[in-house]
C-alpha positions in Angstrom: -11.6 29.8 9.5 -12.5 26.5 9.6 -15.8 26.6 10.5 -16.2 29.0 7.0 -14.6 26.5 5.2 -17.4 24.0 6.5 -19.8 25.9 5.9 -19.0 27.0 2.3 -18.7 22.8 1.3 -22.1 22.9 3.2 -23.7 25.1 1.2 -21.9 23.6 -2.2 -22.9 19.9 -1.5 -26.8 21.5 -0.7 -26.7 23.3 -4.1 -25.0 20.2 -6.2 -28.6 18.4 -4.5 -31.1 20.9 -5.5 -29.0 20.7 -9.2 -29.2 17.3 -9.1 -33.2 16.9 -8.1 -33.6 19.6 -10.9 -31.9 17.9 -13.4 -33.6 14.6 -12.6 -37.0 16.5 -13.5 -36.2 18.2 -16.5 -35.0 15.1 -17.9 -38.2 12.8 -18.5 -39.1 11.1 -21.2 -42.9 10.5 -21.7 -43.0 10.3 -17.8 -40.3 8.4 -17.1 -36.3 9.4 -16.5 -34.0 9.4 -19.7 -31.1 6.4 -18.8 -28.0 6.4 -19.1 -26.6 2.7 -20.4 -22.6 2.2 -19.1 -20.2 -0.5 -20.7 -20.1 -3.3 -18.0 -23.1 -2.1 -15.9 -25.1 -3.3 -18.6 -24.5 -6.7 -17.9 -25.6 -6.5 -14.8 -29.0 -8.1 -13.4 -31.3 -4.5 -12.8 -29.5 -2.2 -15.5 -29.8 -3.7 -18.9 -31.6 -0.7 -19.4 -29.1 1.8 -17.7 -29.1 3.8 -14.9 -30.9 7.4 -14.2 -29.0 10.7 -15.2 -28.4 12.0 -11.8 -27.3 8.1 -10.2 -24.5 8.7 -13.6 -23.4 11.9 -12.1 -22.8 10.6 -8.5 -21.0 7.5 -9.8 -19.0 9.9 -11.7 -18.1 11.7 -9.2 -17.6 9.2 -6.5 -15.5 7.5 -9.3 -13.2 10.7 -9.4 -12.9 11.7 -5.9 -11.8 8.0 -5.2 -9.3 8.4 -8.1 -8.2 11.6 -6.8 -7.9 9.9 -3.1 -5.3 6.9 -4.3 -3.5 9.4 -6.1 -3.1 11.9 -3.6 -2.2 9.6 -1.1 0.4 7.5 -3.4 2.3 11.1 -3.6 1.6 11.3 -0.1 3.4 8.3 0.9 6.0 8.6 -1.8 6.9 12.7 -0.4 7.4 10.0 3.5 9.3 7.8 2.4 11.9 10.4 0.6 11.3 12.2 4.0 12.4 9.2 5.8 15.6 8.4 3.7 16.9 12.3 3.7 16.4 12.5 7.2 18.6 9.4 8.1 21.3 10.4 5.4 21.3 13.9 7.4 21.8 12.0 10.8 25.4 10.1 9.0 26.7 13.7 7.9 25.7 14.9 10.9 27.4 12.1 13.1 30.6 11.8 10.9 31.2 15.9 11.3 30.5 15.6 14.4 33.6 12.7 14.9 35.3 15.0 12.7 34.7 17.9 15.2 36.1 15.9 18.3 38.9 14.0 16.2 42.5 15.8 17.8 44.1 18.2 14.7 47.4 17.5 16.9 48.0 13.8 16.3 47.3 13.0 12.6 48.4 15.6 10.7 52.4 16.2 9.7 53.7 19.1 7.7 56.3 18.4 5.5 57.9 21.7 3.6 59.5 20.1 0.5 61.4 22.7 -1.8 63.4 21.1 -4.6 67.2 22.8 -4.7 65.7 23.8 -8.4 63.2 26.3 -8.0 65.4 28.4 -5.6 65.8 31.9 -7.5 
């Protein structure tokens, strides 16, 4: 199953690079590729005139699948830690029925039958 799985992101990322080349062709301007100008890229030394179409798409991308990565592992580590804590409060209950379990039923507990001369019928 996992080698299908493999294979299918195989084939997806091979298609998203024919799309992209494609793309990358279509879009020309008097010979030369239409750009794509970002806030703060700009200012950098090499893109004051932007950056290609398809370079926009992977930084896009890469930009989301990094997002996506933090996120996933913040609720990752959040879900452990929970983990961690329920786990240790299920080892106290667990311990203290236990001692409850072994403690003697014998030695601590005294009945008493207290009936007030009142309530007899």
């Amino acid at each position: 199953m996992k080698l299908l799985k493999y294979i299918f992101f195989i084939v997806v990322l091979i298609i998203s690079i024919i799309f992209i080349i494609k793309l990358n062709e279509l879009n020309l301007v008097d010979g030369l590729p239409i750009k794509i100008k970002f806030p703060y890229i700009v200012g950098l030394t090499g893109y004051e005139d932007g950056i290609k179409v398809w370079e926009a798409i992977i930084l896009t991308l890469s930009i989301g699948v990094f997002l996506g990565f933090a996120i996933a592992l913040y609720q990752i580590i959040t879900q452990k830690t929970e983990i961690i804590s329920l786990k240790s409060k299920a080892r106290r209950l667990r311990n203290e029925l236990d001692g409850l379990r072994n403690q003697s039923i014998d030695d601590d507990i005294e009945l008493e039958d207290n009936i007030d001369s009142d309530d007899k019928l």
